[in-house]
C-alpha positions in Angstrom: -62.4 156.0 28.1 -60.4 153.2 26.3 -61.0 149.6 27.4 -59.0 147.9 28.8 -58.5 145.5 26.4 -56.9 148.0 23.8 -53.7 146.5 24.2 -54.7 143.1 23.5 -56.5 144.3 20.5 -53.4 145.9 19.3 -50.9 142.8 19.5 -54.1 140.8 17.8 -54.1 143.0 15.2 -50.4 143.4 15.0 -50.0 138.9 14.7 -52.2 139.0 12.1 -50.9 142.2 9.9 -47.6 140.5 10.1 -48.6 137.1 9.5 -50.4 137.8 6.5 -47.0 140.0 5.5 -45.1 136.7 6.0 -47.9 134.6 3.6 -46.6 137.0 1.1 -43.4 136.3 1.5 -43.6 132.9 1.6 -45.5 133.0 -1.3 -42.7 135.0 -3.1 -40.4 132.1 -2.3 -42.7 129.6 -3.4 -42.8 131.2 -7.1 -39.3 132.2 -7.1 -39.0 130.0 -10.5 -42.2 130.4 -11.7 -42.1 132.2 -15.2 -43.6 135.3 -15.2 -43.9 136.0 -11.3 -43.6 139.3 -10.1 -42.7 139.8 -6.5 -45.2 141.3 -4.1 -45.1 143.2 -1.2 -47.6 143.9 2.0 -47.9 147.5 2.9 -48.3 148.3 6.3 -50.4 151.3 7.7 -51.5 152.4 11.5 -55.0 151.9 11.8 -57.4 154.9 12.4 -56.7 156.2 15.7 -58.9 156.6 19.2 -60.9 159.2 19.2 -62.5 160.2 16.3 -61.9 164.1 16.5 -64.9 165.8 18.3 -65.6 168.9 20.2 -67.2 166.4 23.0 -64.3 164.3 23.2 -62.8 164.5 26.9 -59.5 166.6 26.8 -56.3 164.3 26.8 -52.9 163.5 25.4 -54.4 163.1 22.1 -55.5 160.4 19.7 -53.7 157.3 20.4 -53.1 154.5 18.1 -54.5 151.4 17.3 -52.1 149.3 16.0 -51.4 148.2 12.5 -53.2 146.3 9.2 -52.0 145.5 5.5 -53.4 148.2 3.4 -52.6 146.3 0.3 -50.9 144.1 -1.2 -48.6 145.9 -3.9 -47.3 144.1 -7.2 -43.3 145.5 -7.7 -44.1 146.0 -11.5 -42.9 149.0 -13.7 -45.8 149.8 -16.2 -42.5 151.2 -18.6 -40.6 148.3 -18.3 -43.5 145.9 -18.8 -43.7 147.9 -22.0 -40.7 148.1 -22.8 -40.8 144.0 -22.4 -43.5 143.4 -24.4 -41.8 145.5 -27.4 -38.6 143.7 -27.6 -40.5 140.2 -27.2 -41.8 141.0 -30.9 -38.0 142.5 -31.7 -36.8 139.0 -30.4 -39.4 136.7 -32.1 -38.4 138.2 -35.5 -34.8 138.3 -35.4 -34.9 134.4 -33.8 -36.7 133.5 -36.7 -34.7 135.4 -38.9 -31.5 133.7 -38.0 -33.0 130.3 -37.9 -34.6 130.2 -42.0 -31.3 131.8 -42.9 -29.1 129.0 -41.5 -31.4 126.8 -43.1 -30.6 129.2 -46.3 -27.2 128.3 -45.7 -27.2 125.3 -45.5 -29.0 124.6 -48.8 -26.9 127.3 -50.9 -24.0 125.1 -49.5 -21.9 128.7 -48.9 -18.9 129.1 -48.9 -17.8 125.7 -50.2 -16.6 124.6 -53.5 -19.8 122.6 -54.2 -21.9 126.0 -54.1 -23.4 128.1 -57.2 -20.9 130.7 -56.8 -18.0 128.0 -57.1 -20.0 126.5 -60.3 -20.6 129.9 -61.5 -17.0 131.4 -61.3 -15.9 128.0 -63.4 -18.8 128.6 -66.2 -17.2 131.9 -66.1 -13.9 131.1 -66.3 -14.9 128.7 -69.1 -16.6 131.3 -70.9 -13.3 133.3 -70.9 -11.0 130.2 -72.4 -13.6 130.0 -74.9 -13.4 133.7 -76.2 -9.5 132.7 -76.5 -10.0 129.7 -78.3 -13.2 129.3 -79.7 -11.9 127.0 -82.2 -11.1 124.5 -79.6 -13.3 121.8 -79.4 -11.7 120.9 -75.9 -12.8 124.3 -74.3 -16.2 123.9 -75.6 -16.5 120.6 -73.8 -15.5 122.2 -70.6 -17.7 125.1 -71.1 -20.3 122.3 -72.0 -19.7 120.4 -68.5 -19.2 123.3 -66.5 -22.7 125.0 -67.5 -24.8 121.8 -66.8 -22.8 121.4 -63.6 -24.2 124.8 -62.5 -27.4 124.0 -63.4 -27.7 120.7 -61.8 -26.4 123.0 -58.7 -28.9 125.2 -59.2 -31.7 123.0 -59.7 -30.2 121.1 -56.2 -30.4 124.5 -54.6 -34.4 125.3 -55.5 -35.3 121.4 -54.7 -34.0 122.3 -51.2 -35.7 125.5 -50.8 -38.9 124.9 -52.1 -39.6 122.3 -49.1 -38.4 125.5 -47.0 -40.5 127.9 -48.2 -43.7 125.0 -48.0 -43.2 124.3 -44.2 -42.7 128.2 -43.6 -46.3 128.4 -44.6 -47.5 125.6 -42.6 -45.7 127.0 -39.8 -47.7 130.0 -40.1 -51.2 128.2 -40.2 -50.0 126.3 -37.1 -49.3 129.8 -35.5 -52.3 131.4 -36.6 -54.1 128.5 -34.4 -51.7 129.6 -31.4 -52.7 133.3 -31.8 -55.7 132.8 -30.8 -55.5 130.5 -28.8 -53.9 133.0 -26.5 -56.4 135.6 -27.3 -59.4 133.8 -26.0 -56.9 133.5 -22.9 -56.2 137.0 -22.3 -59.8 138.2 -22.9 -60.7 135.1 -20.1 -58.0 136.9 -17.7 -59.3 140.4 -18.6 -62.8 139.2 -17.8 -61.4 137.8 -14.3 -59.5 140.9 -13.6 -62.3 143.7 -13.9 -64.7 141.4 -11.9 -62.0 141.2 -9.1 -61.5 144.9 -9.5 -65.2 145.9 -9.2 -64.8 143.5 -5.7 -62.4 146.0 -4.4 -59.5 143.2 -5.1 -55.8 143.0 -6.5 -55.8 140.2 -8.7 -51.8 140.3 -9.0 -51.5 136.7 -9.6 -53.7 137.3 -12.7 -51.8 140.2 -14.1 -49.1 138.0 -14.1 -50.2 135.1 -15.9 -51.7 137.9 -18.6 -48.0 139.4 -18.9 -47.0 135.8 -20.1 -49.3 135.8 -22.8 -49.1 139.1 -23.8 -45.4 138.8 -24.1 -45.7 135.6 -26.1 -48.6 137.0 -28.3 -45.9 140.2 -29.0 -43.4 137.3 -29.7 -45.4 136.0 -32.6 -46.9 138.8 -34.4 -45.2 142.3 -32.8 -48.5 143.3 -30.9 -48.5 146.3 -28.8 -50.8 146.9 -25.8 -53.4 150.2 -25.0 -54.7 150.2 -21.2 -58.8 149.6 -20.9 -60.8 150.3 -17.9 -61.1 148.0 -14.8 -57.4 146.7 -15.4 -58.1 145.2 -18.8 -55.8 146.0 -21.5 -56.1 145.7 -25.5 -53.9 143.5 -27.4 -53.0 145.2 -31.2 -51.8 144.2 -34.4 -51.0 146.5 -37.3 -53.2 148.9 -34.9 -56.1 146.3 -35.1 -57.0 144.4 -32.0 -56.4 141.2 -31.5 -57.7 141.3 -28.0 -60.1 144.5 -26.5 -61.0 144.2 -23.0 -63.2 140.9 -22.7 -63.9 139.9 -26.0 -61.4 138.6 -28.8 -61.3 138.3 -32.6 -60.0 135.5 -34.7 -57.6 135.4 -37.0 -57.9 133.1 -40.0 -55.4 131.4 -42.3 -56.7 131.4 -45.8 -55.6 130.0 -49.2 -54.3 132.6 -51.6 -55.8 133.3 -54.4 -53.3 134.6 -56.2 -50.9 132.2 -54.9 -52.1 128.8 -55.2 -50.9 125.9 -52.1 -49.9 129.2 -50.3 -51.5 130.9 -47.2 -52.9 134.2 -47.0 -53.9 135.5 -43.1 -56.7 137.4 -42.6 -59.3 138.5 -40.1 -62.2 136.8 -40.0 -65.0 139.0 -40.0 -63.6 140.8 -42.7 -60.7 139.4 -44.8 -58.6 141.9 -44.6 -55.0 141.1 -44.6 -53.0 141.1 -41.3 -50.5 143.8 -41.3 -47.8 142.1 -38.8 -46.2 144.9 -36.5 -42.6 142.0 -36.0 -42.4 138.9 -34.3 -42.0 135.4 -35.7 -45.1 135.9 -38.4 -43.5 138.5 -40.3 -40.0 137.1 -40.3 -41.5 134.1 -41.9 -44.3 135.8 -44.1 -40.6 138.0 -45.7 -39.1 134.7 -45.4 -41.6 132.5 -47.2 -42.1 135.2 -50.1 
């Protein structure tokens, strides 16, 4: 026979299912602007019924309920999307680096103006063809003579305005390198944190969360991609190497060239081989800088 205090026991566990449903909420609202925050959601089930099923069970109604608890606590994320995400962050990071070295292009080729090398190169040319009319004329060749060194002094300008460029595109990409991984040694740290609260019996949603930030800004910089491990934790590749591969990380090192001297080669470390860059803001500049 059920006591008497089943009803009580119900609306106890009833306040606190729904109380704990309204922490999430409230939690929801409280990260409504924080970057990378994916809204959660309590799911409600009944709780095992009264009485276990049993041939010695006195004959009745039937089982009768118990009331309710939070099964879990379920993160609203598409594993697709998130993909799909992750993919165009290193789509994004290249073509935003793209545009900004070719304004910078632009502005140092001074295009279209009449100051530019194709302006000085259309008047050497037009030059040129006074000169195959007259090439007696000492006045034509002076003009031929002034327009020729005024395209090279444009020219020369041009190159002493991209060869700063193409130095600071190669510091920018030891400063990156750095930044890599950096964010490496964070997502192994979060992968770490993740299968211990999985092997706990936990949802660590906040910390999938926090990983989706890096990962995306990791894709952002080199065009990684990202292969599911066991226990939640997740690989992080480049060029089909990984970066990242459950809890442990490799480092990627910025080098000088050999073959190019005062310019940076990027490599892995425990072996020097070259980092093939799947997109993202490293291979932009690497095309950009060569």
């Amino acid at each position: 026979m059920r006591s008497a205090f089943s009803g009580l026991e119900i609306a106890r566990r009833s306040l606190a299912a729904h109380q704990l449903a309204l922490n999430v909420t409230g939690h929801n609202i409280a990260n409504a602007n924080t970057p990378g925050y994916t809204r959660q959601t309590a799911l409600l089930r009944a709780t095992s019924p009264y009485t276990v099923p049993g041939k010695v069970n006195p004959h009745g109604a039937g089982q009768i309920g118990t009331g309710v608890e939070v099964a879990a606590i379920r993160r609203t994320s598409d594993q697709f999307v998130q993909a799909e995400i992750v993919k165009e962050a290193g789509n994004t990071g290249y073509w935003q680096a793209h545009r900004q070295v070719l304004r910078q292009i632009e502005v140092a080729l001074m295009e279209p103006s009449d100051s530019g090398v194709q302006a000085a190169f259309e008047r050497y040319w037009a030059a040129l063809q006074e000169l195959h009319k007259s090439p007696d004329s000492h006045a034509v060749r002076s003009v031929l003579i002034e327009e020729a060194r005024s395209l090279t002094d444009t020219i020369r300008y041009v190159r002493s305005q991209l060869l700063p460029l193409q130095r600071e595109l190669d510091q920018g990409m030891r400063r990156t390198v750095d930044r890599i991984n950096t964010l490496a040694e964070q997502i192994a740290a979060i992968n770490r944190q993740i299968a211990h609260a999985q092997s706990m019996g936990h949802q660590p949603n906040d910390l999938f969360d926090q990983r989706d930030v890096l990962v995306a800004e990791v894709s952002r910089l080199t065009g990684a991609t990202v292969a599911p491990r066991q226990n939640g934790m997740i690989a992080v590749l480049i060029g089909g190497v990984s970066l990242v591969d459950g809890a442990y990380a490799r480092t990627i090192a910025a080098l000088d060239d050999p073959g190019r001297p005062g310019f940076t080669r990027i490599v892995w470390q425990d072996t020097e081989t070259r980092v093939q860059w799947n997109g993202g803001e490293m291979r932009s500049n690497e095309e950009a800088r060569d």
